[in-house]
BALO-538718 format. One record per residue (C-alpha): x, y, z negated. Coordinates in nm, 4 decimals. Last residue first. Layout:
BALO-538718
<<X; Y; Z>>
...
//
This chain:
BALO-538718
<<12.8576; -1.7085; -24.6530>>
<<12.7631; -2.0454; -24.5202>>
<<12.3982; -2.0680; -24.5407>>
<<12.2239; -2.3675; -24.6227>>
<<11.9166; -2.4860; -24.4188>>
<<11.5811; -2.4745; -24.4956>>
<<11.3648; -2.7897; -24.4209>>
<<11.1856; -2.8416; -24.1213>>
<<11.3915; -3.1099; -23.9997>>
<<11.4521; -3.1451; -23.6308>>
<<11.6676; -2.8597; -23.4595>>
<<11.7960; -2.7091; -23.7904>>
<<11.7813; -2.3380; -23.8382>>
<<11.9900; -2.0500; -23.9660>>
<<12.2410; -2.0726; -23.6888>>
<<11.9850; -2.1827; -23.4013>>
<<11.7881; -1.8374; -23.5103>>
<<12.0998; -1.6267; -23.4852>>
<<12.2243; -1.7230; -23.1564>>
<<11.8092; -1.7014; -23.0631>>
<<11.8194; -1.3243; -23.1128>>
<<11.6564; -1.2247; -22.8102>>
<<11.5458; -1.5191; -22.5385>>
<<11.7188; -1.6987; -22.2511>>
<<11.8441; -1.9476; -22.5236>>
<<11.5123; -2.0205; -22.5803>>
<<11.5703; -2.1990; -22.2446>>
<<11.8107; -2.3801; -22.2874>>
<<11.6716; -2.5356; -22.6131>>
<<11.3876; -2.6627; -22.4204>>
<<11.5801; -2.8381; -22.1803>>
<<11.7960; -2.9886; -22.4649>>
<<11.5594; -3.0751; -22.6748>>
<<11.3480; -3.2907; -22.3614>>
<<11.6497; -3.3997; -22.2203>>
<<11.8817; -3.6075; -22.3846>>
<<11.7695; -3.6277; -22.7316>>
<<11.4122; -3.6572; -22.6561>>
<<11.4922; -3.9394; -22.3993>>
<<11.6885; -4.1210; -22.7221>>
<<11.4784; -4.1105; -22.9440>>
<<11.2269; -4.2407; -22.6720>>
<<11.4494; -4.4992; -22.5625>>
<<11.5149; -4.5800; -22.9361>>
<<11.0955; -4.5797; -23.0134>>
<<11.0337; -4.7890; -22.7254>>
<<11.3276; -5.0528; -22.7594>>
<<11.1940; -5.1285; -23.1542>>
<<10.9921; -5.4448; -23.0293>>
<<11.3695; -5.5685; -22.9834>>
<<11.3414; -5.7300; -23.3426>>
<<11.0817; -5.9581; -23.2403>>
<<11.2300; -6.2099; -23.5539>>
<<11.1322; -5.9924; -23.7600>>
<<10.7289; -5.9598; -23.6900>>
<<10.5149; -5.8615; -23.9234>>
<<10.7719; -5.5867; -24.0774>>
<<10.8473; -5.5555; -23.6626>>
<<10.4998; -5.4468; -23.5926>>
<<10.4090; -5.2106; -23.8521>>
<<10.8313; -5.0593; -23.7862>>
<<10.7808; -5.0449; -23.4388>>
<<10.4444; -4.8249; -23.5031>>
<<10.6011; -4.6384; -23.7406>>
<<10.9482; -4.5530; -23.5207>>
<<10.6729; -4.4070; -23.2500>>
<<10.5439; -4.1641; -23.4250>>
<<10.8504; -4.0606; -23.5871>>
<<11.0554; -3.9381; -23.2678>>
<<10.7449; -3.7397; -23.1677>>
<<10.7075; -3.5601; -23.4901>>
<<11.0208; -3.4851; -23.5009>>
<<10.9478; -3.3419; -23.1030>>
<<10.6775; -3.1175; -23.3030>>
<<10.9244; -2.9850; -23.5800>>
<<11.1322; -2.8754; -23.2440>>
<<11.3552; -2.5517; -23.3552>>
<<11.3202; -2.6514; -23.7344>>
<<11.3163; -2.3832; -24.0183>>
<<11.0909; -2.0678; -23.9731>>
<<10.9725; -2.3199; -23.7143>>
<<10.7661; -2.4970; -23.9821>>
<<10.5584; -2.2388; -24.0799>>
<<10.6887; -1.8574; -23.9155>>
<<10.9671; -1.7689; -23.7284>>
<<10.8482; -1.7891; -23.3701>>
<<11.1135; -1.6426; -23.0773>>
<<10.9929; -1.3979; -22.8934>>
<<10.6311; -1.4137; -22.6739>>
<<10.3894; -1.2253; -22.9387>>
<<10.0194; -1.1707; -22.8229>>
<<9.8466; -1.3226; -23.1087>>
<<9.7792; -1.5979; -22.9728>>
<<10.0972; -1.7104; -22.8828>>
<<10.1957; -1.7208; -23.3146>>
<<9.8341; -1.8936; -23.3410>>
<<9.9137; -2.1495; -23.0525>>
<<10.2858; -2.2205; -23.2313>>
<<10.1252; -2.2749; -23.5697>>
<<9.8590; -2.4861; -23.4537>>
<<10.1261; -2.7305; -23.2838>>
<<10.3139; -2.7476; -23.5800>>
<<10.0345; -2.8043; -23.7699>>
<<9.8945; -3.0775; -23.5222>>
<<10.2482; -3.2454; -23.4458>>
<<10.3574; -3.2532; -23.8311>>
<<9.9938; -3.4571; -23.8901>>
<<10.0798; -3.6837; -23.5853>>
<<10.4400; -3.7640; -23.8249>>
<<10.2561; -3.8190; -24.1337>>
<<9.9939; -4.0674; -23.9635>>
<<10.3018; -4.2377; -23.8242>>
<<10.4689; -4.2763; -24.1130>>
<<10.1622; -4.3905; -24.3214>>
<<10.1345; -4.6043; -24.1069>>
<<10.4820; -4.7669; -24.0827>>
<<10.4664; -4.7425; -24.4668>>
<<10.1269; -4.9819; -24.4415>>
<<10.2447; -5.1965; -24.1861>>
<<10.5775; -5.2587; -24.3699>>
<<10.4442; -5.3574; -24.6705>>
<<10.2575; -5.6291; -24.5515>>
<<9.9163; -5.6933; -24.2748>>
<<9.8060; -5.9829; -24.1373>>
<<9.9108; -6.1304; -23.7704>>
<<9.6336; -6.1704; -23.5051>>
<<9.8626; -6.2381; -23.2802>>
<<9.7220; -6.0544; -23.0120>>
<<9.6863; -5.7563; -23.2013>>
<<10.0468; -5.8046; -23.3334>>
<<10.1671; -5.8288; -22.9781>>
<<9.9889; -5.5327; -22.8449>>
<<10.1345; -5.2730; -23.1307>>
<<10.4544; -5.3755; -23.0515>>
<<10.3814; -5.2795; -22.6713>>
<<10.2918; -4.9171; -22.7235>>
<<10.6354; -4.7750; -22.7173>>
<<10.7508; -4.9899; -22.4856>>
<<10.4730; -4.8960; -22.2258>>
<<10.5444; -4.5379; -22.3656>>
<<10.8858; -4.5487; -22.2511>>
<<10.7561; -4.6717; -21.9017>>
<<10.5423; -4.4465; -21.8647>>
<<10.7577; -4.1704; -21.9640>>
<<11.0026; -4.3020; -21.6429>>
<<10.7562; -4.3330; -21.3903>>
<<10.5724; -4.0319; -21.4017>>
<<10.8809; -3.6927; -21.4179>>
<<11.1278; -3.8993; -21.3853>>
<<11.0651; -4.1647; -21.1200>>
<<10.7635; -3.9914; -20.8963>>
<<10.8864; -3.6551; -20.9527>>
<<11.2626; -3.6939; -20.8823>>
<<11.1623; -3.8797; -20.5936>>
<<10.9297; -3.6023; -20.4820>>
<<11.2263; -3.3432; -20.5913>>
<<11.5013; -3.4764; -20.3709>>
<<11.4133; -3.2324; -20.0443>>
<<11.5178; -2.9292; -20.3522>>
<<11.6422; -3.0380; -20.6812>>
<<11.6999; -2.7474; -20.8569>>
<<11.3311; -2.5484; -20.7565>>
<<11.1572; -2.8551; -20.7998>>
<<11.2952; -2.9580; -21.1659>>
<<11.2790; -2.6028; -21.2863>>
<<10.8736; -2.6147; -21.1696>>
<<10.8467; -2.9857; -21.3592>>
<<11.0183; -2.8210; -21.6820>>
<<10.7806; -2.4976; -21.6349>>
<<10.4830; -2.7542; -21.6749>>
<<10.2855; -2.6793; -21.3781>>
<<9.9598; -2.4263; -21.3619>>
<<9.7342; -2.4172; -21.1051>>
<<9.5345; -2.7068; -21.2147>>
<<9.3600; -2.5046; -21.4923>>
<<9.6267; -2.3695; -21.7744>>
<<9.5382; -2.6981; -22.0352>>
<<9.6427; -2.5517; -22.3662>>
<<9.3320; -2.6578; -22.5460>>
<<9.3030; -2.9606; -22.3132>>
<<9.6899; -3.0810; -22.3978>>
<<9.6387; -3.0072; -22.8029>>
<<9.3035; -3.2332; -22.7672>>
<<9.5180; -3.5122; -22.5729>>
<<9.7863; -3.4941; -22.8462>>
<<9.5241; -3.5338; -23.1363>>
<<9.3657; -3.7944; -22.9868>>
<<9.6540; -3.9511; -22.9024>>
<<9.8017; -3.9724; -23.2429>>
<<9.4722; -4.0601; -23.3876>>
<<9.4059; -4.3050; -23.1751>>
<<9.7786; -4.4846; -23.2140>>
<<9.8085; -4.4645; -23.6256>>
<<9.4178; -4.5964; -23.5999>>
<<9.4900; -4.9428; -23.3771>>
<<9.8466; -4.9971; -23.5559>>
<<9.6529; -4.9566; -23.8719>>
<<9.3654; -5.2106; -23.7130>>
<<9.5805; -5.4701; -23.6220>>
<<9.7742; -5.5131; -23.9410>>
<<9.4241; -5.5048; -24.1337>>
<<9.3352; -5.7626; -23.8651>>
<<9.1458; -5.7488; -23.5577>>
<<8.9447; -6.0300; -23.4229>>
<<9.0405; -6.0449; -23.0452>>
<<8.9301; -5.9389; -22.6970>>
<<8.7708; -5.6027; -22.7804>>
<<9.0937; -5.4600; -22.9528>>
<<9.3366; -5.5613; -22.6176>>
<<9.1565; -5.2430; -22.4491>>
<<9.1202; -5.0527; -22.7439>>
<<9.5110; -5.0666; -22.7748>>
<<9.5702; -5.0285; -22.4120>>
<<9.3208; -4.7377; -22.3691>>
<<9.4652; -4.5472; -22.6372>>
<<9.8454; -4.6230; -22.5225>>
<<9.8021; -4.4806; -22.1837>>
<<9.5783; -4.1610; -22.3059>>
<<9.8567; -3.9527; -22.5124>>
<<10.1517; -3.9862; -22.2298>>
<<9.8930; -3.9642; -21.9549>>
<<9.7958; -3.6240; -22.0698>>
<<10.0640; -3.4943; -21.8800>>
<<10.0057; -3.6839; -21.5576>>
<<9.8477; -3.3872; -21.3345>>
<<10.1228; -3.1712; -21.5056>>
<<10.3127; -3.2824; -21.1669>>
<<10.1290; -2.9869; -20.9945>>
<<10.1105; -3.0107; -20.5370>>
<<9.7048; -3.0803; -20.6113>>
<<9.7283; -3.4125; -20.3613>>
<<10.0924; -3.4593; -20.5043>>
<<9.9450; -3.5257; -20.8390>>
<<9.6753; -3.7058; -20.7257>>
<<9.9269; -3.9471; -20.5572>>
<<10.0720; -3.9823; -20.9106>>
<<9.7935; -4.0850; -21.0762>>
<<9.7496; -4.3647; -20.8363>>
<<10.1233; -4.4464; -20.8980>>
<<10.1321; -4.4334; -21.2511>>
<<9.7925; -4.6514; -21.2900>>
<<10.0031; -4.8887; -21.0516>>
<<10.2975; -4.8980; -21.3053>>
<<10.0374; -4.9819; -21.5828>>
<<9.9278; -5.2403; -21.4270>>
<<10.2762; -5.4197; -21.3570>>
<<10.3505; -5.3652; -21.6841>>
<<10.0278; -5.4626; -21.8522>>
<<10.0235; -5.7487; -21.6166>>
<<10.4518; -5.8603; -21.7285>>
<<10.3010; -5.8082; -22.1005>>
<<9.9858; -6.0344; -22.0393>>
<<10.2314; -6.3368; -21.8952>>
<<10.1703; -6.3878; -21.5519>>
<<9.8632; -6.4352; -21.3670>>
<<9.7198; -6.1336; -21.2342>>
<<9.3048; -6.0509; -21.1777>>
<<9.2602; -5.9288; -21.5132>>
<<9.5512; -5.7008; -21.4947>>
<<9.4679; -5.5737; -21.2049>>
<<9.0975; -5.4979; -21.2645>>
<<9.1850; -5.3198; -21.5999>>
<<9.4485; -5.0604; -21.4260>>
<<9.2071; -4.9850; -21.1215>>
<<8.9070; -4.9271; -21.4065>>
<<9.1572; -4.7180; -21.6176>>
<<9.2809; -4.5143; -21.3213>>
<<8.9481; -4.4211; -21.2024>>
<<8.8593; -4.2845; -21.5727>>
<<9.2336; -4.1246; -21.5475>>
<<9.1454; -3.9443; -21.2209>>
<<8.7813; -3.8880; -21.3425>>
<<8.9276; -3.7012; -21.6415>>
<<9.1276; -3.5271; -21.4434>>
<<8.8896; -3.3442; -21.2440>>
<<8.7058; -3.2581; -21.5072>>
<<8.9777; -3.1162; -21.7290>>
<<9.0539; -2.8779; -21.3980>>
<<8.6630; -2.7946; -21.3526>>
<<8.6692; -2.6691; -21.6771>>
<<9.0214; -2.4842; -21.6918>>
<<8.9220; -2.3019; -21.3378>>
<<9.2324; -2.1621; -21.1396>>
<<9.2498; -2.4703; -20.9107>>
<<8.8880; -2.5083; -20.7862>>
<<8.9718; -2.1088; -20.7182>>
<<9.2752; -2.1959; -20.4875>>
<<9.0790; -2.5111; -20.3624>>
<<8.7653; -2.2870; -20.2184>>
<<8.4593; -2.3136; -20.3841>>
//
């Protein structure tokens, strides 16, 4: 088999990835437990050189959606990772559950929409054709470095209350039940845009939540990651700055990721309308002024 065809195949594609990431869990694990700094300056420095293996694979298959389901896989392995070397608590294990069942979820809606290796996020493909001879360092620090290291900070309140072995209070449950809530808005979201493409249609989608949110999967997003920094920070006030991962992902969502994907409805039919009588977030109808 030829690499255009390896390419084009959705099975092999998930395989091939899946040994990437299984390779760059084992590389990530070995440097961390040969490094002797403080564990969050290893899981940084690890973490940076899973990026960077992943990222040569990326430029071995010329496709940038190589890391995509690194954004749902990093913080699973970390969690489980740091959850087989101490006694979990209840705090521990809602941080441990809101996190694998968020990534879960995201890494099954990545496989089910997986195009085969081929295919490259249209953001990545904008990227390349703007950018030009600066794309590969556009690729290696926005496209892999920079989500990593959002989700690094994202996922690093839930490592300090594992280690600590701190118990569980108000917070940690309504931080759960946040970010349970919030994955839950991602999957029927999600559902609802794969039925609406499904069934052959390629305008804007006006049905479920998107009748009456633009991005009721980025809220989603944005949530997630306030409920874990609120489970960790109710344990843990005086860590205050363990909320830097869900502002610099508020904020990256904000700043690019709405407004790339708003520009480019904007490309379709009707969409001055649809952005009038929707909001971009909240799925909840929005008042008409007559």
């Amino acid at each position: 088999m030829n690499m255009d065809s390896l390419k084009k195949s959705k099975p092999i594609g998930i395989l091939l990835i899946a040994c990437i990431y299984i390779m760059a869990a084992a590389l990530g694990l070995g440097v961390y437990m040969l490094l002797r700094f403080t564990f969050w300056a290893r899981l940084l420095v690890s973490d940076i050189v899973c990026t960077v293996f992943v990222f040569i694979f990326s430029l071995i298959f010329k496709n940038a959606s190589v890391y995509d389901p690194y954004w749902s896989v990093q913080p699973i392995v970390i969690v489980l990772f740091f959850a087989t070397r101490y006694i979990l608590t209840p705090a521990a294990i809602l941080l441990i559950v809101s996190i694998v069942y968020w990534g879960i979820r995201l890494t099954g809606n990545w496989a089910y929409t997986f195009g085969g290796l081929k295919h490259q996020d249209w953001r990545y493909t904008k990227f390349e054709n703007e950018t030009g001879i600066f794309y590969p360092f556009i690729n290696f620090t926005g496209i892999h470095l920079m989500p990593t290291l959002i989700v690094y900070l994202c996922t690093l309140p839930a490592v300090f209350v594992i280690r600590l072995q701190l118990k569980a209070n108000i917070g940690s449950y309504i931080g759960a039940l946040i970010c349970i809530g919030a994955a839950t808005l991602q999957l029927i979201s999600d559902l609802q845009m794969q039925k609406y493409r499904k069934s052959g249609r390629h305008g804007l989608i006006r049905t479920g939540l998107w009748k009456y949110a633009r991005h009721p999967n980025y809220l989603g997003e944005i949530l997630m990651w306030w409920g874990i920094g609120i489970q960790a920070v109710s344990v843990l006030p005086q860590h205050w700055w363990l909320l830097a991962g869900a502002a610099a992902n508020t904020i990256m969502f904000f700043t690019v990721s709405i407004p790339l994907a708003d520009k480019r409805q904007s490309q379709k039919s009707g969409y001055a309308g649809y952005k009038a009588s929707t909001r971009s977030l909240l799925p909840i109808p929005k008042k008409q002024v007559s």
